[in-house]
Structure formats: structure tokens, C-alpha cells
C-alpha positions in Angstrom: 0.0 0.0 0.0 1.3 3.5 -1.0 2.1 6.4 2.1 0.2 9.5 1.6 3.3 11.0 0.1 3.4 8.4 -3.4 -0.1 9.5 -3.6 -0.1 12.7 -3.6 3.1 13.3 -5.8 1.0 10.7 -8.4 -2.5 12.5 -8.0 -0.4 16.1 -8.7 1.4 14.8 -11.6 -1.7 13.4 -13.1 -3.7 16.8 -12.3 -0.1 18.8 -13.8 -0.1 17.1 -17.2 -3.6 17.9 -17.9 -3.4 21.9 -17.0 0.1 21.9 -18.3 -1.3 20.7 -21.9 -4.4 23.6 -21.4 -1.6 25.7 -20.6 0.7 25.5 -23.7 -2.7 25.0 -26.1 -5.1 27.6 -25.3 -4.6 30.6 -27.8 -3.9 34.3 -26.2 -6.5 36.5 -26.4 -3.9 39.4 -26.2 -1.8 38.9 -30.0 -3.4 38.7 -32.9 -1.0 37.7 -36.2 -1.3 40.3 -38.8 -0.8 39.7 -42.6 2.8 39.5 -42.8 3.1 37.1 -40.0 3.9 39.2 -37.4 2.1 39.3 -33.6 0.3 42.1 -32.7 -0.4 42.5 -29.2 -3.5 43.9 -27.4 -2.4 46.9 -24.7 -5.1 46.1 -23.0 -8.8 45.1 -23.3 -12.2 45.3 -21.9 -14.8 43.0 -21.2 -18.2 43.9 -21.6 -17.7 47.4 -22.4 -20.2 50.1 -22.9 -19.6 53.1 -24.4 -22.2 56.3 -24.2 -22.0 59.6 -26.4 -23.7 62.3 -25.0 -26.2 65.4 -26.7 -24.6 68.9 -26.1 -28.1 68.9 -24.3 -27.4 66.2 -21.8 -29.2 63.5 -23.8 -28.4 60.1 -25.0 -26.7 60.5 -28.6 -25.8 57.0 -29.0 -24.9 53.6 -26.5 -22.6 51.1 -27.9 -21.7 47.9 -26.4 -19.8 45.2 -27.2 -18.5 42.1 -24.9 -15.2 42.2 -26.0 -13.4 45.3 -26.9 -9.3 45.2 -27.8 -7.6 47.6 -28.3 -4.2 47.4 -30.8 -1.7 50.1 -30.6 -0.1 49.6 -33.6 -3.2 49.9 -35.5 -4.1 52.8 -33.5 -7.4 51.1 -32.8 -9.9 49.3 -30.7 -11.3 45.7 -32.1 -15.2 44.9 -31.1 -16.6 41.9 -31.1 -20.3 41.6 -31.6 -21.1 45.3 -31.2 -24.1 46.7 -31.1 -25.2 50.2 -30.9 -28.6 51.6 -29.6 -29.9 55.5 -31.2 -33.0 56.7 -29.4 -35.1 58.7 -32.4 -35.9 62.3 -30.9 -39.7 61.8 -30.9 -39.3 58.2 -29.7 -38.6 54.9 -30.6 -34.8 53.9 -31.7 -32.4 52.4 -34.2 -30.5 49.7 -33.5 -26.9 48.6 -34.9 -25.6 45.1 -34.4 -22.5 43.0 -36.6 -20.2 40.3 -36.2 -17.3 42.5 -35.6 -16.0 46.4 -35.7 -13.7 48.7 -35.7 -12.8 51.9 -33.5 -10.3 54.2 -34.4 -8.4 56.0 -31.4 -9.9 59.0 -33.4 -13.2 58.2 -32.3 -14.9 59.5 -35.2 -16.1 56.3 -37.2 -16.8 52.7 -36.0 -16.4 49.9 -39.1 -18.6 47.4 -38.7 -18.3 44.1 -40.6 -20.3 40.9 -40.9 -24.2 40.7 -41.2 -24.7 44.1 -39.8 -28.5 45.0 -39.0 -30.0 48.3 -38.7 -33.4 47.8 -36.9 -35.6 50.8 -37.2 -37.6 50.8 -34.3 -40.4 53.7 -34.7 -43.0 54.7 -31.3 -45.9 54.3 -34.3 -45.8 52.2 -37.7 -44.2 48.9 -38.6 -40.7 48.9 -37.9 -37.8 48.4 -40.4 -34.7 45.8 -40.9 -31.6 46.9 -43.2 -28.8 44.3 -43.9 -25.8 44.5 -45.5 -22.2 43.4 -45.3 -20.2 46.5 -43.7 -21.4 50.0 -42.5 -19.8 52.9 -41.2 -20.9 54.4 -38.6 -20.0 58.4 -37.9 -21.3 58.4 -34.4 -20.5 62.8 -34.2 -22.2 63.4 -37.4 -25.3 61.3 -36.6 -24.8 59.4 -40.4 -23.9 55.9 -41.6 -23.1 55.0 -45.3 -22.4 51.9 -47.2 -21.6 51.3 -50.7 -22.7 47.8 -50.5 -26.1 46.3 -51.5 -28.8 46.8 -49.0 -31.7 44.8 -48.4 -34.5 46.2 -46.4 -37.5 45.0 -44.7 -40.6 46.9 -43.3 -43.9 44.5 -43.0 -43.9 42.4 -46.3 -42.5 45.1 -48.4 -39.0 44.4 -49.5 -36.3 47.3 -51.2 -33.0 46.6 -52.1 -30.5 48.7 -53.6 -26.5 49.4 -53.5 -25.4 51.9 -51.3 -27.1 53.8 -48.4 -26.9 56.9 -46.3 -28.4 57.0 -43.1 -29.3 60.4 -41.6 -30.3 59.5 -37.8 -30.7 63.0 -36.3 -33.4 63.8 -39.6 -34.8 60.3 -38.9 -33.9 59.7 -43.5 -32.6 56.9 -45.3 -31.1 57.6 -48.9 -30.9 54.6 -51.2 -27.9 55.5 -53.4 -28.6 52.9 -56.4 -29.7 50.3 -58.4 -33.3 50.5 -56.3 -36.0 47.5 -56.5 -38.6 47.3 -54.4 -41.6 45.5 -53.6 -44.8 47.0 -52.1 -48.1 45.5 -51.1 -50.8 47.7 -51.1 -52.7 47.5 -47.4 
């Protein structure tokens, strides 16, 4: 019969190899490999971040939140995973951003977003709207997205789409920029 020593030298060797594997497998969140094979590293990160740009009036311009949010020095930019950004209408109601992934310059003036990104347009009275496309940007101080991508939007059962689109939040307007086909049933 083994002492208690044996034993638990054995039982922490078998727990070791196990972690020690984990260990040396698990990728690091903080480096990313860019292009030309080199490691970028993440100076430092936030989880579940939210991020709120205020009206010179003290109101609720836009809210933006993400679970993961990296930020890369050498790209001078913040990577977001998942974000998804909430803008309250000024007579109620609200649009709502979401995508697989984004961008946020240190500049702070635009916010890529990549990956089935959504724009719900939730109005206080009428149906409300769904916009998809591949990649927006998003110019949270001028109150505007564009894309130069085709569109598809939704509102009841009438379907647009089109390629390209400006969204004008503070004037509550959506310009369809080109090649525009729609489908309207009469109520």
C-alpha cells in the first residue's frame, strides 16, 4: 500500500499534465497575427464594455456595447466583437446597430462594422424596419452611416434593395444611393 506521500506526488502529476497541456494549447487573447506574420499584441482590453456619447443637451446620442473590446496600438485602434449600438429617435422609438465584428479608431470618429450588420428601425408608431448589409460605417458625431454595398430592407412584407445607403439618424432619413428595386403591397 502506497504512504500519503506516493499519492499525492502521483495524484499532482496526473492533475499537472492535464493543465500543463491547457496551458501551452489555449490561444492568447492578447496577440493577434497580422498579414505579414507578425504578432500584434492587445495593450489592454475590456470585457463587456459600454460606451455612451452624449447630446450637447445632456441627452443620449448614442450607446454602444460590445462584450469584448481590444484595443491594438499599432493599429491605433480598438477591435469589437459583436457590437451593437442603440440611437433613441428624438420623438421616440430607436435604431439599432448590431454586426459580427467592428472597428474603432483612437480618433473616435467612425466605428467599421463588418459581418451581417443590422440596422433595426424601431419607430413609437408604424411597422418597424430591418436593413442588412455586409459592412457599414458608422460616424457616431455626425449622426450618419453609409455603405456602398447592396442593401436589403424590410418593413412589413415590403421588400427594397438597392446598393449603397446613407443613413441620416438626427433627420430620422434613409437615402438609397442605387440600383433601387422594391416590392410594395398595397394594405
Amino acid at each position: 500500500m502506497l504512504s500519503q506521500r506516493p499519492r499525492l506526488l502521483i495524484a499532482a502529476a496526473l492533475i499537472a499534465a492535464p493543465l500543463l497541456w491547457w496551458g501551452l494549447v489555449t490561444p492568447d487573447d492578447t496577440e493577434q497575427e497580422t498579414a505579414d506574420g507578425q504578432v500584434e499584441q492587445v495593450d489592454f482590453f475590456i470585457r463587456t464594455a459600454e460606451v455612451t456619447r452624449w447630446k450637447e443637451d445632456g441627452s443620449i446620442a448614442q450607446v454602444l456595447t460590445t462584450p469584448l473590446m481590444q484595443h491594438y496600438p499599432q493599429r491605433a485602434a480598438m477591435q469589437l466583437d459583436s457590437p451593437v449600438t442603440r440611437v433613441p429617435r428624438d420623438r421616440g422609438g430607436h435604431y439599432l446597430l448590431s454586426a459580427n465584428q467592428g472597428t474603432l479608431p483612437d480618433a473616435q470618429d467612425e466605428i467599421l462594422l463588418a459581418g451581417d450588420v443590422q440596422l433595426h428601425d424601431n419607430p413609437v408608431a408604424g411597422l418597424p424596419g430591418l436593413m442588412t448589409t455586409d459592412q457599414l460605417t458608422l460616424y457616431p458625431p455626425r449622426d450618419y452611416a453609409h455603405t456602398d454595398l447592396p442593401v436589403q430592407m424590410q418593413r412589413g412584407q415590403d421588400n427594397t434593395t438597392a446598393v449603397g445607403m446613407d443613413v441620416f439618424f438626427d433627420q430620422q432619413r434613409i437615402d438609397l444611393l442605387s440600383d433601387v428595386k422594391g416590392v410594395y403591397h398595397v394594405q
